[in-house]
C-alpha positions, 0 to 999 in steps of 0.5 A: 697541777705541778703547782698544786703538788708542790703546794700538797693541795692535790688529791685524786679523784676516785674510780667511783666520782669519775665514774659519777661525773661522766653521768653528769657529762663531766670528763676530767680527761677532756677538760684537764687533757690528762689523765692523772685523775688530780684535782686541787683542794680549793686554796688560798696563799699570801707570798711575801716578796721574800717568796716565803707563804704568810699565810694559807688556807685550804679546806677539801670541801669546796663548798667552805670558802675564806671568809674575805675578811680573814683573807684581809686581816691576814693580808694587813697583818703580813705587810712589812709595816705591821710588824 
């Protein structure tokens, strides 16, 4: 979870949605082992080996994926030889 703060992908998960999962036998406690309520937004980085991000991708709807064919056109054009 720290990774996910430093990267601002992190949200909190409300009173009301914990409340809603525990219906569905799902405790965030249990399955993190803490009690910070976090969770990450689904996301995508390339790291350049200078450690500089050449690209992201996040959306908070889990349900909206990268299509891969974005991810590799990306991917292709952050290689040193692309440029």
């Amino acid at each position: 979870m720290q990774a996910a703060l430093a990267f601002g992908i992190a949200f909190r998960v409300d009173d009301a949605t914990i409340e809603k999962y525990k219906g569905y036998n799902i405790d965030l406690e249990a399955a993190s082992g803490e009690i910070h309520h976090l969770l990450p937004v689904p996301a995508v980085f390339l790291v350049g080996t200078d450690g500089k991000i050449a690209f992201s991708h996040a959306n908070p709807n889990y349900e909206v994926r990268l299509a891969p064919e974005v991810l590799l056109a990306a991917a292709k054009a952050a290689l040193p030889s692309a440029k």
